[in-house]
N, C-alpha and C positions, 0 to 999 in steps of 0.2 A: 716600629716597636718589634723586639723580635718575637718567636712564638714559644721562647721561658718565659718571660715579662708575663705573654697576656695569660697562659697557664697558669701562675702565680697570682694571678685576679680572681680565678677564677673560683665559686664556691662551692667549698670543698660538701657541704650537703647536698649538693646535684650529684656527686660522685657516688656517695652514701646511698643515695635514694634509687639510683639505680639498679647498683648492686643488691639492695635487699627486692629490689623489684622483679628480676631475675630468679631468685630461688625458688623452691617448688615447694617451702613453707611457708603459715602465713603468720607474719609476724604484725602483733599489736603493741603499740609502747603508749602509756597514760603518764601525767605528770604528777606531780604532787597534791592537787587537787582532783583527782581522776577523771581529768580530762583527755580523750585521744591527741597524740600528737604526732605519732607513726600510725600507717597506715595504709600494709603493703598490697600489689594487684592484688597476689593470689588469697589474701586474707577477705578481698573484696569479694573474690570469686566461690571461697568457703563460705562466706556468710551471707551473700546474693544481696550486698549492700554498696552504693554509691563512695567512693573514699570524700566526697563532699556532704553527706549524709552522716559521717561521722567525726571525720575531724575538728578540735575544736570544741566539740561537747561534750557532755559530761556520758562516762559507760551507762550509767544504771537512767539513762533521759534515751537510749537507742536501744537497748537488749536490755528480756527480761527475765529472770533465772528463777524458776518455778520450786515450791515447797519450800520454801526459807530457804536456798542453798546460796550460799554467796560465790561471786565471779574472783577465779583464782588469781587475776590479777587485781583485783582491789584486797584480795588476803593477803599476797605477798607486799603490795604496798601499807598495808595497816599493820602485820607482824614481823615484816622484814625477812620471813623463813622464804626461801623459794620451796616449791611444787614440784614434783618430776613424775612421768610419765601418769597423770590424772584424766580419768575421762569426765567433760563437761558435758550436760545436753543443756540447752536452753532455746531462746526466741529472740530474731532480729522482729524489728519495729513493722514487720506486714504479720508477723506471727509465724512465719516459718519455722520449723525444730531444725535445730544445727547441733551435731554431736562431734566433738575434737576431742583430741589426746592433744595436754600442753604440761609445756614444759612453762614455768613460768619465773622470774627472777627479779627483786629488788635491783632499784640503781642506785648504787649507792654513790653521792661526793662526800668527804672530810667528814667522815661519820654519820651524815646525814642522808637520809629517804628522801631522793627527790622524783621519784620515780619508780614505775615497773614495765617488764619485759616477757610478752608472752609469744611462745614460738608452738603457732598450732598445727596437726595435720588432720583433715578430715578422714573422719572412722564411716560415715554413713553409706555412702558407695561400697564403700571394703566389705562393710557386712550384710549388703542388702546382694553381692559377689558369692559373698560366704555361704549365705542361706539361699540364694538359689541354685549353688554347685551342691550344697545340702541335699536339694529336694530332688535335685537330676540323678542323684546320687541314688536316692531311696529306690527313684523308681525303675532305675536303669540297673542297676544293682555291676555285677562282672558281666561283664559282655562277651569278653574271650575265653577260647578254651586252647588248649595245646595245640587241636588241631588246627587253629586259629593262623597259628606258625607253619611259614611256608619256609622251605627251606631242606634238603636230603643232602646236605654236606655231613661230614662227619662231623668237627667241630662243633656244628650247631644240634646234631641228634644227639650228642653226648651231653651237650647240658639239658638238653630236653629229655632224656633220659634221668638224668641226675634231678631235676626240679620236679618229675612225678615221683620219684622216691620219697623227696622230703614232704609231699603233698600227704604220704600218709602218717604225718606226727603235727605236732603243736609247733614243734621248736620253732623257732625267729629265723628269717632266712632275709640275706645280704645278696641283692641283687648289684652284678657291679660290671657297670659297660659304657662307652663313649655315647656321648646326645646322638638318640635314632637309631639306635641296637635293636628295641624291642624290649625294654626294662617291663612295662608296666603290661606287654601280654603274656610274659611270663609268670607277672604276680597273681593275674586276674587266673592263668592255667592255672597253680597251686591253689589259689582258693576254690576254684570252680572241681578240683579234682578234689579235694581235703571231704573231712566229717564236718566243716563246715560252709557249706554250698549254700544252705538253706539259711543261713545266717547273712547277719546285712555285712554288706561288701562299701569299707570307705575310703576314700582316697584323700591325700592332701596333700600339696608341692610344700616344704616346709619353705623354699626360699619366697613365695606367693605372697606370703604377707610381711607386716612388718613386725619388729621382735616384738612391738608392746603387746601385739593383739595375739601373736603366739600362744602364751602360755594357757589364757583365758580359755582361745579353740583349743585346745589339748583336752586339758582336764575339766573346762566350765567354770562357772563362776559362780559365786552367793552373793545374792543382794547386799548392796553397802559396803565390798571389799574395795570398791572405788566408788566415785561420785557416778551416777545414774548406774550404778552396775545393777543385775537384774538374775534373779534366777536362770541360768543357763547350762543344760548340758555338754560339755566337752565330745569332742569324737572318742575319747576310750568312753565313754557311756552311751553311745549312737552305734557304735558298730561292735557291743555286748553277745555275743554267742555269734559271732565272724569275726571280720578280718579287718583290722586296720594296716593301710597301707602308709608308708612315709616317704612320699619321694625328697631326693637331693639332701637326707637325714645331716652332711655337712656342712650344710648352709645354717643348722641352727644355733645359737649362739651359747658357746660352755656352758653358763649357766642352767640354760635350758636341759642341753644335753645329761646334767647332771642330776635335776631331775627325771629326767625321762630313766636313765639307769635305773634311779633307785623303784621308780614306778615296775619295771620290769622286774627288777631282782624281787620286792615284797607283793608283786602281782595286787598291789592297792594304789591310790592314789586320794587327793586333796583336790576339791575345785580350791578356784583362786579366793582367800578370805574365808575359807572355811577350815574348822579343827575335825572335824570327822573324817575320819578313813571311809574308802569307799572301795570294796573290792572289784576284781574286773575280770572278766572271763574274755579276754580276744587275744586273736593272734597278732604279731605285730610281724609283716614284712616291710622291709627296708628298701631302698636305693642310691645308688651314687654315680657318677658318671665320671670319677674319678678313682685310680685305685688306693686300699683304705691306707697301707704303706706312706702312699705319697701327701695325703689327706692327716694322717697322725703330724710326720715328720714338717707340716705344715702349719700344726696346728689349730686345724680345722673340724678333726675329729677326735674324740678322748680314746684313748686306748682300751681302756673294762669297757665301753658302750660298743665299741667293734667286735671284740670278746664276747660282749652279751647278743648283741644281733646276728653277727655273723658263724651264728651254728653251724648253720649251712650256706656255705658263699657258690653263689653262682658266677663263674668270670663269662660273661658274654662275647661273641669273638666278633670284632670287626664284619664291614663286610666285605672288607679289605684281601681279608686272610680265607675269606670262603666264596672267592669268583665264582664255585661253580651253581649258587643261588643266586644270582645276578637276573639271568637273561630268565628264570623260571620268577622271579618276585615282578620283571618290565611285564612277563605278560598276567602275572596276577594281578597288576593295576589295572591293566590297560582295562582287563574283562570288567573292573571296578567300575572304572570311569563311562567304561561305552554303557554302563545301567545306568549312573547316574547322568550322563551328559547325553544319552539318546543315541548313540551312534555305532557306527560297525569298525571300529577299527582293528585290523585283522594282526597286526603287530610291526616290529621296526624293521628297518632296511639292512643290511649286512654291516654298512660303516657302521651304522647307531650299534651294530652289535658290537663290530669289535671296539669301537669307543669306549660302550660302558665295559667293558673287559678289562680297559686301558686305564680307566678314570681311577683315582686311587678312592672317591668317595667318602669325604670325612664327614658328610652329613650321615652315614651310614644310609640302614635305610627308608627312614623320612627325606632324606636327599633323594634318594632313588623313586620314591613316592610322588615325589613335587615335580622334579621332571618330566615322570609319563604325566603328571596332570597338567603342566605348563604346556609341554608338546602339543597336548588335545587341544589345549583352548587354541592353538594356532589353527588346526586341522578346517579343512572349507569340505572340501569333496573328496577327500585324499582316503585311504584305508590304510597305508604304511606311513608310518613316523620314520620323516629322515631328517640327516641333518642339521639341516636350515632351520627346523623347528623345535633347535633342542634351544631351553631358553638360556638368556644368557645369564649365568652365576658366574661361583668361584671354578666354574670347565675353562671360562676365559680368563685367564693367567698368562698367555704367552706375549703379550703388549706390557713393555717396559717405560715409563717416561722417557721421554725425549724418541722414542724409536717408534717414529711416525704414526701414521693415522691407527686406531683401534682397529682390528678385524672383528667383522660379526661373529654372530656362537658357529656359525657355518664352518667359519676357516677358522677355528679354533679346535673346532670337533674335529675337522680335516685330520687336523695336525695330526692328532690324538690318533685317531682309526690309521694314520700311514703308520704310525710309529707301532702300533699294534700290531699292525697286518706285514710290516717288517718291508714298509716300502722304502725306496731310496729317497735321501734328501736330508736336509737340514734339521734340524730339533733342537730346540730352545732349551735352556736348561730348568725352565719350569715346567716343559712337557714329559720332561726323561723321569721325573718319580709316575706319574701316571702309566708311563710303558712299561714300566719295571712291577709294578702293582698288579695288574695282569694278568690273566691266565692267557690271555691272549699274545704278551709280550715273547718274543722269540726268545731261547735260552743264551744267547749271545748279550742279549739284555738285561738278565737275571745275572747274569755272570757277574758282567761289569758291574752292576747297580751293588754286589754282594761284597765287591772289589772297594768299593766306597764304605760300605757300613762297617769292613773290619779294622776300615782304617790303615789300606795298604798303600803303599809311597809309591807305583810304578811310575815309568817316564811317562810324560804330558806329552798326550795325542799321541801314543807310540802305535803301531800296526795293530802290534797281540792286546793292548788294551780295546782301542776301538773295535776289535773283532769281539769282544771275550773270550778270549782265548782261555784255555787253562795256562799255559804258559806266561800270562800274564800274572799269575797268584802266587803267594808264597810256596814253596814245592810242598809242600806238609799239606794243603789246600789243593793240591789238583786234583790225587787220585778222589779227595771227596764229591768233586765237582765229576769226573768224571762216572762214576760210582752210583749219580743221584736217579740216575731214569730209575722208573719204575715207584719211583716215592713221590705220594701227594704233596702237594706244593707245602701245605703245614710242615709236612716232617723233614724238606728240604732246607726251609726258613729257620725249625728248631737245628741241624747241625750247622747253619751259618750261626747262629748265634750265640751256640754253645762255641764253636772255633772262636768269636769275636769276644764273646765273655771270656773263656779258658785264656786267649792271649791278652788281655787288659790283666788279669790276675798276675798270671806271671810275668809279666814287664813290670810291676810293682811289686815283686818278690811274697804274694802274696797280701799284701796290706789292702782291704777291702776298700777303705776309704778313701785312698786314691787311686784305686781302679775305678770307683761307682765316678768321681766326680770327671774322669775319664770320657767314661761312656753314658755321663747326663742321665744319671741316675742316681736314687735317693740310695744310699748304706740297706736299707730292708730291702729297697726292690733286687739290688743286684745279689744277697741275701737269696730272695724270694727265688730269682731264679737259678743261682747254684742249686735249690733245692729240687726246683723243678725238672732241670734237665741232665740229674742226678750226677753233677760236676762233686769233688771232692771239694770242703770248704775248708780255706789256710784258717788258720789260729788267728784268733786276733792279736794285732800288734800293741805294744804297751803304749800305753799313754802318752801319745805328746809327740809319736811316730807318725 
């Protein structure tokens, strides 16, 4: 027989029952008589009940639903309306309290109710989460203060500069930098510097929870605006005379967003089911880890609530672009780690320096943080962190499939420290952005790497490319190259990119919008940075150009 035939035997409710047994809700389905008839793991695991304990009998002979309130699947099976995001509390059959958000729906065949559909997620973990990041919150209050921030690059003392300025006013401030910048000790700086120090300091990852339970933590909630809803405070009435903080503010969803505006613009707000205005006295900072340019043009952030928050925008810089807080944040850990792990460890070995020199770092620096502390947990007797002990992450890149056995973080880091330290030998092309990233990278390096991002056509594998040569560049591009000593690596980078932008413009005679999709960029950001790097900006071209 072959194996179409026995596939075709096969039934197709084993397929079904799988699949719903696999998702990460718990779905219950009752029949016409409300009796279970689905009855998926994770609904088993929500409700701490046997799928043998319930299937087969009747809802209201296994769960019991307290103060008259009835089970929104036997509502939608008796009125035919479905339910959408409602919260239940009730009792399986030992008396345990189970609280869900369900979405709930009629089944309907040829006009008739032979069934219903309910799709739960458990709330009770999520807020027993909520209210003890609450209470850690009260008591821990801002931790950090500016000088908290390690770090004497320019770059980085210029926003730190900029962020105590704005510490002496109310306005909303727009913190904006890649995962492991340092977002949230710049926020806790500004409040801990502000007139409100003395006020409570609140935090919340806006992407942390899920949208139903969003709005509810924001502004709070009035008894009866849902099924068990309950008198509750929102965080804009917990952090009243301080700071409300909003991380990842683009993860929330339009709607939300749209309230939160209006909350800002009339400095009042609504718990959820409630008609009373409720004034507010807090500051609200922000965050994103994407720029808000790219985040609008995405649809992910409203345009007025960028406008509203970002009075004052902070662009945080890489740590990419300020190597020279690199080797002063490795030994800021290490002092960390040797208090908390008990040990002497005196700092890293010269490769590990020039390594982390070499690394491009896109963890910023929470990457930089995990490594000294991976490193230690290796350490036996040792006082210098080498190599061999850097652990293995995204530093190990240079192993391609098919191209033999993996190399440890050892000969990974190797690679890395030769190509920093500008030793001979081969280099992968996953190692050459780390050398070029560098302040460690030799300027032959920088050269060529600058030679790639303007988008220059030299010959493949030529002499003057491989060397970096200036001769290798467009001739308009040498005397800059040659021109650059004496300029911090920032102000090097900004005339490579003002040459790389100025010629994407003019190779499209001007027309911004296919210069930006050019150079993989949104219309605002290449925008954003003709403004920045104070280029002339062409006219926009007519419609349809």
């Amino acid at each position: 027989m072959s194996a179409e035939n026995t596939a075709g035997r096969q039934d197709p409710l084993a397929f079904y029952k799988q699949a719903i047994d696999h998702i990460n809700e718990g779905v219950h389905v009752v029949d016409r008589q409300g009796r279970s008839v689905v009855y998926n793991r994770k609904m088993t695991e929500l409700e701490s009940m046997n799928e043998s304990d319930v299937l087969g009998k009747s809802l209201l002979s296994v769960f019991q639903f307290p103060g008259g309130q009835e089970s929104t699947l036997l509502q939608a099976l008796n009125t035919g309306r479905p339910t959408l995001n409602v919260r239940q509390t009730y009792f399986n059959q030992s008396g345990k309290k189970i609280t869900t958000i369900n979405n709930t729906y009629p089944i309907v065949e040829d006009g008739a109710i032979i069934g219903a559909i309910e799709i739960a997620n458990d709330v009770t973990k999520m807020e027993r989460l909520v209210r003890e990041n609450l209470l850690r919150q009260r008591k821990e209050g801002a931790l950090y203060t500016f000088d908290s921030i390690v770090g004497s690059s320019e770059a980085l003392q210029r926003v730190i500069l900029h962020a105590q300025r704005a510490a002496r006013t109310n306005s909303s401030v727009l913190v904006v930098g890649e995962t492991g910048t340092g977002k949230e000790l710049f926020v806790q700086g500004i409040h801990q510097a502000s007139s409100r120090s003395g006020g409570p300091f609140i935090s919340q990852n806006c992407a942390a929870l899920p949208e139903d339970l969003v709005e509810g933590l924001l502004f709070g909630t009035t008894k009866g605006a849902y099924t068990g809803a309950v008198e509750r405070p929102g965080l804009f009435e917990q952090a009243e005379g301080g700071t409300l903080f909003l991380d990842e503010i683009n993860s929330l969803a339009m709607p939300l967003q749209a309230k939160l505006l209006r909350a800002l613009q009339e400095r009042s707000f609504r718990r959820l089911g409630d008609t009373r205005e409720r004034s507010m006295n807090v500051r609200i900072l922000a965050a994103m880890n994407e720029h808000p340019d790219d985040a609008i043009d995405g649809g992910r952030l409203r345009e007025d609530l960028y406008y509203r928050l970002g009075v004052v925008t902070l662009l945080l810089p890489p740590l990419r672009e300020r190597p020279e807080d690199i080797l002063p944040l490795a030994r800021h850990f290490i002092r960390r780690y040797n208090d908390l792990f008990q040990m002497q460890v005196e700092g890293v070995s010269a490769e590990v320096e020039a390594f982390f020199l070499a690394h491009p770092w896109p963890g910023n620096v929470r990457e930089l943080q995990h490594t000294i502390e991976g490193a230690m947990n290796l350490l036996i007797d040792e006082t210098v962190i080498e190599l061999e002990h850097l652990p293995i992450r995204r530093m190990s890149r240079t192993t391609r499939p098919g191209g033999g056995a993996a190399r440890g973080a050892r000969g990974d880091a190797a690679a890395g420290a030769d190509a920093a330290a500008g030793a001979p030998g081969q280099r992968s092309d996953a190692e050459a952005p780390a050398a070029l990233s560098g302040a460690g990278a030799g300027g032959a390096s920088e050269a060529s790497g600058t030679a790639a991002a303007a988008g220059h056509d030299g010959p493949a594998g030529s002499a003057d490319t491989a060397a970096g040569s200036p001769a290798a560049f467009p001739a308009e591009l040498a005397p800059l190259l040659e021109s650059s000593g004496g300029r911090t690596l920032r102000e090097q980078l900004e005339l490579f990119e003002a040459y790389a932008v100025r010629r994407a413009v003019d190779r499209h005679g001007g027309n911004i919008v296919r210069a930006s999709k050019e150079l993989g960029l949104s219309r605002q950001s290449l925008q954003y940075r003709l403004r920045k790097l104070k280029l002339k900006q062409p006219a926009e071209p007519p419609l349809g150009q």
